[in-house]
N, C-alpha and C positions, 0 to 999 in steps of 0.2 A: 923592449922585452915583450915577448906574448908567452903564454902558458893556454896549453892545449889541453882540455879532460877530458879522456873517450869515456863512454859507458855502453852498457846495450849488451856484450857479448853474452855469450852462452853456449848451450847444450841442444841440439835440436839433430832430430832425425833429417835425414836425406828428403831429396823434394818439399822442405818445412822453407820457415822464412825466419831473419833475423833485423832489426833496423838498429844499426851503430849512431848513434849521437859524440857528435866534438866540439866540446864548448869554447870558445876562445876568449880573452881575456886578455888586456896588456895594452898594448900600442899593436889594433887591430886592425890600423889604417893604414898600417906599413906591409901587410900582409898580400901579396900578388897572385900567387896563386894556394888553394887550400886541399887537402882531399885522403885519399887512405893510402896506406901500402901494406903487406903482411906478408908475414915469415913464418913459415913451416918449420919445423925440427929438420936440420941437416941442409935448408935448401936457404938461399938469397934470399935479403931483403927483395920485395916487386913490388910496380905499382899494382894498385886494383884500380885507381878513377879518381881523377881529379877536376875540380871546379874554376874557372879564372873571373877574375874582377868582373869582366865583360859577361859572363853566363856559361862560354865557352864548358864544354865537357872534352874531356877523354880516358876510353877504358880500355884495360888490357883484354884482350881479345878472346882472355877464357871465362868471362865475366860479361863479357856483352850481350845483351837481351835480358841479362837475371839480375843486374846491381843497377840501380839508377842513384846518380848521388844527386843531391838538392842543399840548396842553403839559405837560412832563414838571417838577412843581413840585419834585420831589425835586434835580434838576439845573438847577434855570432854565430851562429851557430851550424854545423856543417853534418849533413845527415848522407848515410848509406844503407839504403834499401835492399835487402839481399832475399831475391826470391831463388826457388827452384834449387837449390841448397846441395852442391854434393861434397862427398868424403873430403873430395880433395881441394876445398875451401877449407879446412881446419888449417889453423895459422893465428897466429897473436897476429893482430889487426891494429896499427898505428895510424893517428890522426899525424898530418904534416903538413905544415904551411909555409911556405914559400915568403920575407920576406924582405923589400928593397930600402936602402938610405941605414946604413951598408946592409949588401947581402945577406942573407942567414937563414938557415934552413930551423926551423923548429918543431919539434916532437911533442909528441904526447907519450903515455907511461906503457900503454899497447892495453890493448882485452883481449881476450880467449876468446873465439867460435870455433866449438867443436863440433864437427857434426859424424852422425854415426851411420851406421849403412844397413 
């Protein structure tokens, strides 16, 4: 079992910044890959950027150059950096981690980034 706590979200103008923190906790060593995704009112779950064991990144391609995600393995801990901030980044922002010895996907509870225009 792992358990995921996001924190961090909030209320911020356009062009502002936000950093998401996800704490992990459990059986962290079973965990493959780690990282965010967020859901708008009316639209899909997406990813935004994920982390692998190795260091490996990848981001969704409307977030690239503005989100850097980092993670601090001494703490669990999986961080997203959100610069350059617009409208249409508002979305409940979920922690999700990938992991193996059986499969299983795990969530976090989501946080709010609103941002206004």
């Amino acid at each position: 079992q792992v358990q995921l706590v996001e924190s961090g979200g909030g209320l911020v103008q356009a062009g502002g910044s936000l950093r998401l923190s996800c704490a992990a906790s459990g059986s962290t060593f079973s965990i493959n890959d780690i990282g965010w995704y967020r859901q708008a009112p009316g639209k899909q779950r997406e990813l935004v950027a994920v982390i692998s064991n190795d260091g490996s990144t990848n981001y969704a391609d409307s977030v690239k150059g503005r989100f850097t995600i980092s993670k601090d393995n001494v703490n669990n801990t999986v961080y997203l950096q959100m610069n350059s901030l617009k409208p249409e980044d508002t979305a409940v922002y979920y922690c999700n981690a990938f992991a193996s010895g059986p499969e299983y996907d795990y969530w976090g509870q989501g946080t709010q980034v609103t941002v206004s225009s």
